[in-house]
KEMI-372971 format. One record per residue (C-alpha): residue in one letter; x, z, y; residue number from 1. Coordinates in steps of 0.05 Angstrom, whole numbers. Layout:
<pts>
@residu A&xx X&zz Z&yy Y&num NUM
...
</pts>
This chain:
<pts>
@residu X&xx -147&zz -96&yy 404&num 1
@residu X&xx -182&zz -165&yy 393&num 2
@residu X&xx -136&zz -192&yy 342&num 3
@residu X&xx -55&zz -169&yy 326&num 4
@residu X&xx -34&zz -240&yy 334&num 5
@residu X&xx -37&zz -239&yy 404&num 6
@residu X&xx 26&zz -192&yy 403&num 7
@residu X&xx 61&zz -235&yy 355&num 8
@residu X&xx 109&zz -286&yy 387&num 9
@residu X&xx 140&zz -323&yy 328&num 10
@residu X&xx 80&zz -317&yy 272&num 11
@residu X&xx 60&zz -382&yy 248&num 12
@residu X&xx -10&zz -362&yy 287&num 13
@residu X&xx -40&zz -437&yy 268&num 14
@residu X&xx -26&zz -428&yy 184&num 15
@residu X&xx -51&zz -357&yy 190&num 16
@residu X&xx -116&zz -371&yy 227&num 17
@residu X&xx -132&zz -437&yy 180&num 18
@residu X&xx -115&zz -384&yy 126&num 19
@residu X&xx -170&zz -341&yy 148&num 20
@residu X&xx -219&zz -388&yy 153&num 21
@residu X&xx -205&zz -407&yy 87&num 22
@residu X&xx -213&zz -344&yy 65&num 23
@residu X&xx -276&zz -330&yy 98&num 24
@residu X&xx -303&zz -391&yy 73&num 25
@residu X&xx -292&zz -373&yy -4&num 26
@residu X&xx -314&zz -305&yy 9&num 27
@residu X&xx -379&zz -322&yy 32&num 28
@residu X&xx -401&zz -362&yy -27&num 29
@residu X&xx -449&zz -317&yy -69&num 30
@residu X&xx -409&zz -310&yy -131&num 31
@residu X&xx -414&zz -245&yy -164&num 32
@residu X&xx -341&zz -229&yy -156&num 33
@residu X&xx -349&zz -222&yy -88&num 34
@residu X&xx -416&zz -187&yy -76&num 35
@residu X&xx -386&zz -129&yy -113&num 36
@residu X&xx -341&zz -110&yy -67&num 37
@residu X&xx -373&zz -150&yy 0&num 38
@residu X&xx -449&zz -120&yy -5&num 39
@residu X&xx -419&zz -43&yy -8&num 40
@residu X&xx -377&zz -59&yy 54&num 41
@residu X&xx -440&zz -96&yy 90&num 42
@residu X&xx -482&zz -36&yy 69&num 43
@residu X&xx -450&zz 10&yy 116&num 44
@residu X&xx -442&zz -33&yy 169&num 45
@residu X&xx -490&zz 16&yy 212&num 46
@residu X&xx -445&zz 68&yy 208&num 47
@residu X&xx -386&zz 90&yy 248&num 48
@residu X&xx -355&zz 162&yy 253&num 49
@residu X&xx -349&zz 214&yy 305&num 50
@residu X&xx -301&zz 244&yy 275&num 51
@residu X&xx -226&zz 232&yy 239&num 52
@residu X&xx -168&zz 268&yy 222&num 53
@residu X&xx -112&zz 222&yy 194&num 54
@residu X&xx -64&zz 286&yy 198&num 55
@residu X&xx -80&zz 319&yy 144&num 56
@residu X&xx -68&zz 306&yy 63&num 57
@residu X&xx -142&zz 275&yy 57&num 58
@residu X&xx -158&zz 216&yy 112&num 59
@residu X&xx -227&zz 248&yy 142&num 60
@residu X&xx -269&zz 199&yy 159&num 61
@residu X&xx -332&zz 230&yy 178&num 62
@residu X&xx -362&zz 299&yy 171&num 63
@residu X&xx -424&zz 308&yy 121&num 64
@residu X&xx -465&zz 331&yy 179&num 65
@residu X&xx -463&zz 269&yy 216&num 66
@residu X&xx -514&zz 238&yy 165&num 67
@residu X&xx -578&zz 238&yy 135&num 68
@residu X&xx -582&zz 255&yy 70&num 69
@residu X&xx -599&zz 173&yy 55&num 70
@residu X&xx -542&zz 148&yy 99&num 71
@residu X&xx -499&zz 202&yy 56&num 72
@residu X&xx -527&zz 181&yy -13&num 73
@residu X&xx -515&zz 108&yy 17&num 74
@residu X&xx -440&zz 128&yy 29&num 75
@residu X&xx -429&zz 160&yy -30&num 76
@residu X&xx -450&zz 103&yy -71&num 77
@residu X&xx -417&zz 48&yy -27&num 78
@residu X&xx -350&zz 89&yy -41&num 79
@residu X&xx -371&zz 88&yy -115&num 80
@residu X&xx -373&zz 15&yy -115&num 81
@residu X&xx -291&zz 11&yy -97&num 82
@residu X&xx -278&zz 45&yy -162&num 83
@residu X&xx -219&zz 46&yy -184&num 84
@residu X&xx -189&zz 92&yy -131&num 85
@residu X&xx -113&zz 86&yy -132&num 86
@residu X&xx -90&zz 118&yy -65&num 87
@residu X&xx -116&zz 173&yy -31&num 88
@residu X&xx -143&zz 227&yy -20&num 89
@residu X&xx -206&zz 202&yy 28&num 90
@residu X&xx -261&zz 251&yy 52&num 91
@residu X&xx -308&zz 197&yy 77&num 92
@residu X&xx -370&zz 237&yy 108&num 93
@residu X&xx -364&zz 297&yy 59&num 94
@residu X&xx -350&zz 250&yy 4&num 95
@residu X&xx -291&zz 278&yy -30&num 96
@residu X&xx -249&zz 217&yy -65&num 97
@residu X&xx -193&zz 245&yy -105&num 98
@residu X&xx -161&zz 184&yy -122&num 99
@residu X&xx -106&zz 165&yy -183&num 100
@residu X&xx -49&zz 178&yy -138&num 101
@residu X&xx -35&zz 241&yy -98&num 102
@residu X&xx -12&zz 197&yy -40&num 103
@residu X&xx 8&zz 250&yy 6&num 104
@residu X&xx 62&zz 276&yy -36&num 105
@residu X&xx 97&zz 207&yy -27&num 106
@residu X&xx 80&zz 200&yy 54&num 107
@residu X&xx 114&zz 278&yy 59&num 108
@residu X&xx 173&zz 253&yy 19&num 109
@residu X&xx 182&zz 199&yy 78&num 110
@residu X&xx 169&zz 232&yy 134&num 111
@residu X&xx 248&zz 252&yy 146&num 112
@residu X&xx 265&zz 173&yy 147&num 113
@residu X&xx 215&zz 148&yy 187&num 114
@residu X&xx 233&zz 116&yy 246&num 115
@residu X&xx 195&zz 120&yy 313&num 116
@residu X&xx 130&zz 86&yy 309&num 117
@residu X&xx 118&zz 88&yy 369&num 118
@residu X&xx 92&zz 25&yy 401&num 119
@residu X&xx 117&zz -11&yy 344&num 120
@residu X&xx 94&zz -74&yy 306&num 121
@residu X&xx 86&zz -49&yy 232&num 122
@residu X&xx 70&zz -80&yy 174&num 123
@residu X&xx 47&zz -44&yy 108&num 124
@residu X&xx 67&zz -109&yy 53&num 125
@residu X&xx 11&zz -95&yy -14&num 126
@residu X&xx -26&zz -41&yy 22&num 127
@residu X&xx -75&zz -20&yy -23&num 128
@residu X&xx -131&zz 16&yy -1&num 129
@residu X&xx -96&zz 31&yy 76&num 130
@residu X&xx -79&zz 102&yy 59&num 131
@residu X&xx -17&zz 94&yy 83&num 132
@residu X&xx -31&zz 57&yy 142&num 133
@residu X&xx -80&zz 112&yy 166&num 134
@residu X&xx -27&zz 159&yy 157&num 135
@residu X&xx 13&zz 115&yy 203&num 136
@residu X&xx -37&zz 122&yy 261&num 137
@residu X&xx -12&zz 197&yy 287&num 138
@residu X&xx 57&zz 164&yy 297&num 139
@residu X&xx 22&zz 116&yy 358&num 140
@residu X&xx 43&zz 50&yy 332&num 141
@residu X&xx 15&zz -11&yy 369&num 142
@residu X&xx -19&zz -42&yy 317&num 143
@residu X&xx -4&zz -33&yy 236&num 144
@residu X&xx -13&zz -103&yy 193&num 145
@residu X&xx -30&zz -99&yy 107&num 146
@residu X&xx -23&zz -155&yy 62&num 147
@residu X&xx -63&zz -137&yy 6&num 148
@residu X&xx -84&zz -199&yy -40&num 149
@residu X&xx -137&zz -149&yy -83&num 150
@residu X&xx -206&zz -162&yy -64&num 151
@residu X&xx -226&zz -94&yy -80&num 152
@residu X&xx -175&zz -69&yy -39&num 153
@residu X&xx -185&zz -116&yy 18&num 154
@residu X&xx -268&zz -97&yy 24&num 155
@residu X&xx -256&zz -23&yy 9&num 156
@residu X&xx -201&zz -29&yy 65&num 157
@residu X&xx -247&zz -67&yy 118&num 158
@residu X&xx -310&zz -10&yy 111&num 159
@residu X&xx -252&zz 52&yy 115&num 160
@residu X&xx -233&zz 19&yy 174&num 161
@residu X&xx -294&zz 1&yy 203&num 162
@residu X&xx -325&zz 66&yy 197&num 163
@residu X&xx -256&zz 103&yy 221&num 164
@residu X&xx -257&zz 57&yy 283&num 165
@residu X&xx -182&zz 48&yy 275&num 166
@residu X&xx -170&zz -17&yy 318&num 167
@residu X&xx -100&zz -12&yy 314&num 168
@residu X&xx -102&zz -26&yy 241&num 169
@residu X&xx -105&zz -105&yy 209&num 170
@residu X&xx -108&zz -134&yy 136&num 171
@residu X&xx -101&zz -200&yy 114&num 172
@residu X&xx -127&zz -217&yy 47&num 173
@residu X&xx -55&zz -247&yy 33&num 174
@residu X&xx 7&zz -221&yy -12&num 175
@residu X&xx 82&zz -214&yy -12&num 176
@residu X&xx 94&zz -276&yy -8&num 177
@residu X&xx 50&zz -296&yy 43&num 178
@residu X&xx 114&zz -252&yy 76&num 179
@residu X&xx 138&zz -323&yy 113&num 180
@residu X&xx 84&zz -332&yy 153&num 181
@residu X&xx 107&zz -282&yy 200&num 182
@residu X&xx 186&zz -299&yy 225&num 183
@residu X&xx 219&zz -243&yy 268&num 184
@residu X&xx 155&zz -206&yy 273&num 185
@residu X&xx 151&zz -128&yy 253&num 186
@residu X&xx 192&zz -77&yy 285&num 187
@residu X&xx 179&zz -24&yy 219&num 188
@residu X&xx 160&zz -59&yy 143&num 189
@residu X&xx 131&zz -13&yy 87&num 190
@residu X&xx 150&zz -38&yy 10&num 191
@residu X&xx 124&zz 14&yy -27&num 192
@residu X&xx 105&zz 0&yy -102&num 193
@residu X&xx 118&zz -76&yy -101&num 194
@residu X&xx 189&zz -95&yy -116&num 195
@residu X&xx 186&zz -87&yy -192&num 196
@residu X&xx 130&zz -119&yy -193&num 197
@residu X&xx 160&zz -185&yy -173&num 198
@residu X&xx 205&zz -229&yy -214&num 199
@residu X&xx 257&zz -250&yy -144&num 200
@residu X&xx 264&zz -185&yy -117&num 201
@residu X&xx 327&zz -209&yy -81&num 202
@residu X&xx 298&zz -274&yy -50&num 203
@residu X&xx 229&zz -222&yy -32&num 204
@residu X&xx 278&zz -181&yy 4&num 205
@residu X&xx 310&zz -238&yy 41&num 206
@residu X&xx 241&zz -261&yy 60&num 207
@residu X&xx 226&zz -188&yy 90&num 208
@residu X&xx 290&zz -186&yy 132&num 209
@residu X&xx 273&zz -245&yy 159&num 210
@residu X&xx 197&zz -226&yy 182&num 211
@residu X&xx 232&zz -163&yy 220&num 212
@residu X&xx 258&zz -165&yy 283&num 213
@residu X&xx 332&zz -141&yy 300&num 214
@residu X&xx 337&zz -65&yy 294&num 215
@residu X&xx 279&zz -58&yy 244&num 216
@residu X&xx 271&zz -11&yy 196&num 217
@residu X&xx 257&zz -19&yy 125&num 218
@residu X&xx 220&zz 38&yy 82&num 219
@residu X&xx 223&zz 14&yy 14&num 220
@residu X&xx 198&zz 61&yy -47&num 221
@residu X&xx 206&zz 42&yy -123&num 222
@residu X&xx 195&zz 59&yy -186&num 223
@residu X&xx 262&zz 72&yy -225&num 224
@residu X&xx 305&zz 79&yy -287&num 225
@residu X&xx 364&zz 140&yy -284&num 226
@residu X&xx 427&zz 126&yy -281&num 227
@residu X&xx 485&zz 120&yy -236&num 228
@residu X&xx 503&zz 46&yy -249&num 229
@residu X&xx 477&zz -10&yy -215&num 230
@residu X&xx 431&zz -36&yy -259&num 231
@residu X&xx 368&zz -60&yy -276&num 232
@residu X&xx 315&zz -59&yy -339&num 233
@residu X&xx 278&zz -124&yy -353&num 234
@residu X&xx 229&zz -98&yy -405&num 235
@residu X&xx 211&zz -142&yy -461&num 236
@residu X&xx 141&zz -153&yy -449&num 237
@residu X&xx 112&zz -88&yy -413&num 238
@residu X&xx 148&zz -24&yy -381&num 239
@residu X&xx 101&zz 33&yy -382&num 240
@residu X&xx 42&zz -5&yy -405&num 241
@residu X&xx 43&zz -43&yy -345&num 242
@residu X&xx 60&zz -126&yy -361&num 243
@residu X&xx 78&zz -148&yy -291&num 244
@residu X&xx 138&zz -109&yy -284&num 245
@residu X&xx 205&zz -146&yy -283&num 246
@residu X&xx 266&zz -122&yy -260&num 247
@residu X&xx 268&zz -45&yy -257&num 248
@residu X&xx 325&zz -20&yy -220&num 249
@residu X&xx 368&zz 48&yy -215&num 250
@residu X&xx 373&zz 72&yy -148&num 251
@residu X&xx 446&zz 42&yy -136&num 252
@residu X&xx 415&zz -33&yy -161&num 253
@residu X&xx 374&zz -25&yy -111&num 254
@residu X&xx 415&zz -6&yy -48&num 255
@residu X&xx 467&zz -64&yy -81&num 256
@residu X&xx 402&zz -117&yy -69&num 257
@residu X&xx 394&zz -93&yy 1&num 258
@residu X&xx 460&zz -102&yy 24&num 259
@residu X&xx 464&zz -166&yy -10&num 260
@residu X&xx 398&zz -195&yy 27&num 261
@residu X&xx 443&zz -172&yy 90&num 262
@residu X&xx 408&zz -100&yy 106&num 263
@residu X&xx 454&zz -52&yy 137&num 264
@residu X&xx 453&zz 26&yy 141&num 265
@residu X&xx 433&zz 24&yy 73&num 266
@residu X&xx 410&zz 100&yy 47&num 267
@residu X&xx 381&zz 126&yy -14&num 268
@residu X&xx 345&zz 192&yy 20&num 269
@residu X&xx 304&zz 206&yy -41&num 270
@residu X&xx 289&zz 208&yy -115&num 271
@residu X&xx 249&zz 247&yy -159&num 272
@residu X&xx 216&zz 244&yy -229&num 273
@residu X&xx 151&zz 224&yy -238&num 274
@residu X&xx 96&zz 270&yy -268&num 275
@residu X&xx 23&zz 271&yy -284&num 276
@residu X&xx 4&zz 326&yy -224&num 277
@residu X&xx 15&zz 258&yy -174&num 278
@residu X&xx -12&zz 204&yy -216&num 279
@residu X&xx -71&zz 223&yy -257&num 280
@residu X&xx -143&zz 208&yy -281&num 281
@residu X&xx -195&zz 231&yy -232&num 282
@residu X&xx -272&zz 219&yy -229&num 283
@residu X&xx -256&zz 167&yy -181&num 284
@residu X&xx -205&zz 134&yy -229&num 285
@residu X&xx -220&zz 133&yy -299&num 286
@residu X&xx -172&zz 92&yy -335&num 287
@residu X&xx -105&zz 100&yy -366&num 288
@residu X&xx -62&zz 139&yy -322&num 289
@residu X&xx 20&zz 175&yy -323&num 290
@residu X&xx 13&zz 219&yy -389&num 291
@residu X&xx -21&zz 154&yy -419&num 292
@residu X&xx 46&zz 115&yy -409&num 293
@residu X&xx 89&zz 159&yy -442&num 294
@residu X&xx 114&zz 168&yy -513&num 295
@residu X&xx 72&zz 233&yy -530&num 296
@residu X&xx 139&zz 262&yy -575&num 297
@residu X&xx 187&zz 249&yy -524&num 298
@residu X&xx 163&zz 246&yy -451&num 299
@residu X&xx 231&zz 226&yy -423&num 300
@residu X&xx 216&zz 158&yy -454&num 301
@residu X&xx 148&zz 107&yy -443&num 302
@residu X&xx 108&zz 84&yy -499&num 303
@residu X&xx 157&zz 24&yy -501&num 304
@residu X&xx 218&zz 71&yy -521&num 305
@residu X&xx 242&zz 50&yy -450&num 306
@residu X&xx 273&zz 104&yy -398&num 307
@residu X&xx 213&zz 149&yy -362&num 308
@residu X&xx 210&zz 123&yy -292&num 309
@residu X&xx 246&zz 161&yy -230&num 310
@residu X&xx 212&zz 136&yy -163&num 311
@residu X&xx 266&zz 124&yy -105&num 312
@residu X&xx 259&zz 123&yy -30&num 313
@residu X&xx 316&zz 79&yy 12&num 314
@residu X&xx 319&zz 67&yy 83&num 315
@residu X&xx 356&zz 2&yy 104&num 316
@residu X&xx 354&zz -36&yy 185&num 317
@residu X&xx 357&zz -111&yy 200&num 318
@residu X&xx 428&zz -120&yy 245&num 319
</pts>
């Protein structure tokens, strides 16, 4: 598939394109900020893989003996360069990345909501490295679109993909809110990790609805306070550490803002605690991680004094 926006009917094709041109422009200047992530993914422009398995817990991308040992050591440090690794697992030609996240605990936790893929129009909204999006691929959607506005993301994206071959799979070096661009457009939307992140989750939400055509789905997965009441915290400064974080709902707050933005078939049809066996510290990822963000005397609470976070899964459609 040339380009995804040849399926789209109603995207603002003319903004998106001037967009990428844009983008391309800026990206090619030779400022260090974007050699470190653009030379890795030009380094391995040579190579492309015989074989992958997006089944399983780890993306495969490549098998060890499909390389030289230079192309390998070339691999192995091109992967290097997208430290930090925040979704995963990958096993990029033998390279083993265990990355921050287990990510496959959280795709296995959706799997009983997801809707029929199936020659569908997806889009994957902060998309991170694409783990999820490979995932996506045994399901046989037509094409799968990320907006991810992290460069490091974006290039370490681009070479997964590249080398995987996956041509039904798009990113656009855009964000949330770039969400508007795309009117009546995606059959299925992933929101996985973003809403407390942004300071209008309502009017975000009513920007989603209106990028999905009638019928779609929404899978949208959150971090949480407990509690039964629909409510939300809106930490003083930071909420685990973590100073972007705004409104932080319980579950209920959170189905109540998706019926409001005028979602129907509204379900919570998960939520579990977090722990530090799915978000952890790896060789691949060597900052702060979970046990980090707690208060070490009393793990039920962050290092703020604020609730421990619950993560929630809720399906919702677009009547």
């Amino acid at each position: 598939m040339h380009d995804y926006l040849d399926l789209l009917k109603t995207a603002n094709k003319d903004a998106i394109r001037t967009r990428r041109k844009e983008t391309a422009a800026r990206l090619a200047q030779p400022k260090k900020g974007f050699l470190r992530f653009r030379e890795p993914y030009e380094a391995l422009h040579h190579l492309h893989a015989q074989f992958t398995d997006f089944s399983k817990d780890a993306v495969t991308i490549g098998l060890a003996e499909e390389l030289h040992e230079a192309d390998r050591h070339l691999v192995h440090e091109a992967m290097r360069s997208f430290m930090p690794w925040r979704k995963g697992p990958y096993n990029v030609f033998g390279v083993e990345i265990d990355a921050e996240w287990q990510s496959w605990r959280k795709w296995n936790r959706l799997l009983p909501a997801l809707p029929d893929l199936t020659g569908k129009v997806v889009a994957d909204l902060g998309c991170n490295n694409g783990y999820y999006m490979f995932r996506m691929l045994p399901h046989k959607p037509r094409c799968v679109v990320g907006l991810e506005p992290l460069l490091q993301h974006y290039y370490c994206f681009k070479t997964l993909r590249r080398l995987a071959g996956a041509d039904e799979l798009f990113i656009e070096l855009m964000g949330v809110e770039d969400i508007p661009l795309f009117p009546t457009c995606f059959d299925v939307v992933f929101l996985m990790g973003i809403i407390y992140h942004r300071i209008s989750p309502v009017e975000m939400l009513r920007e989603i609805r209106a990028a999905m055509q009638p019928g779609g789905v929404l899978i949208i997965e959150s971090q949480a306070i407990p509690g039964e009441e629909p409510m939300a915290l809106f930490p003083e400064e930071r909420y685990a550490k973590v100073p972007g974080t705004y409104f932080v709902p319980t579950a209920s707050c959170l189905r109540n803002w998706l019926i409001r933005t005028g979602f129907t078939e509204v379900e919570i049809f998960c939520s579990h605690p977090m722990s530090n066996e799915e978000q952890r510290k790896t060789t691949w990822m060597t900052f702060e991680s979970y046990e980090d963000f707690l208060d070490p005397r009393n793990p039920a609470l962050t290092v703020e004094g604020y609730p421990a976070p619950l993560r929630v899964f809720l399906r919702a459609v677009n009547p």
